[in-house]
N, C-alpha and C positions, 0 to 999 in steps of 0.2 A: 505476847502472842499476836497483837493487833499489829505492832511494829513488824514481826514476821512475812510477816501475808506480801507486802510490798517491797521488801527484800529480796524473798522466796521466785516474786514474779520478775524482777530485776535480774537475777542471775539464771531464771530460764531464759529471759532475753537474753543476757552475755552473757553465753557460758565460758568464755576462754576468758573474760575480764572477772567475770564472777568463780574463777576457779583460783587465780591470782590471788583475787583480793583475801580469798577465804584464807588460803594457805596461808598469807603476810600475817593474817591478823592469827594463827593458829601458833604461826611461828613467833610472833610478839608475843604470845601469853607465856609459851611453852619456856621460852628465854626469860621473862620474865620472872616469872615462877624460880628458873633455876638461877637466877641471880639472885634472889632474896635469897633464898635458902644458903646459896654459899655466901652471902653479905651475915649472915644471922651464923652463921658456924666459923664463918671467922672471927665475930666479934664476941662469941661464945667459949670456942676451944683457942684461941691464941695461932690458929695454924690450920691447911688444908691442906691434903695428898690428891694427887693427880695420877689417876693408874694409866698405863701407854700402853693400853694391849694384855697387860700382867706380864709383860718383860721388862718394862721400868717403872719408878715411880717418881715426880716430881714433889716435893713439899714444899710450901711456904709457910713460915710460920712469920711474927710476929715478934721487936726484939725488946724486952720488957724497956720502959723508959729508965730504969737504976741502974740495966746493965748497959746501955749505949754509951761506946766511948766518943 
């Protein structure tokens, strides 16, 4: 909370640099977040689907190491 305070007073002073910055680091977690989760179900399920709308779908799976020729 103390850390707050002088952040909070920072991007009242810049509000177009403090609007930026918010967004990049909103977008860093949000990204982040969804890479783990698909790094964790790939390494999980052997495979993910990619929906495009629900008119196609992409899949990647994963190819066991005994079936690679």
């Amino acid at each position: 909370m103390v850390a707050a305070i002088p952040l909070l007073l920072w991007v009242v002073s810049q509000p177009l640099v403090g609007s930026v910055t918010l967004a990049a680091v909103v977008g860093l977690l949000v990204g982040g977040r969804r890479a783990y989760r698909l790094t964790r179900c790939f390494y999980d399920c052997q495979g993910f689907t990619f929906d495009l709308g629900g008119k196609a779908q992409i899949t990647v799976t994963q190819i066991p190491i005994d079936e690679a020729n």
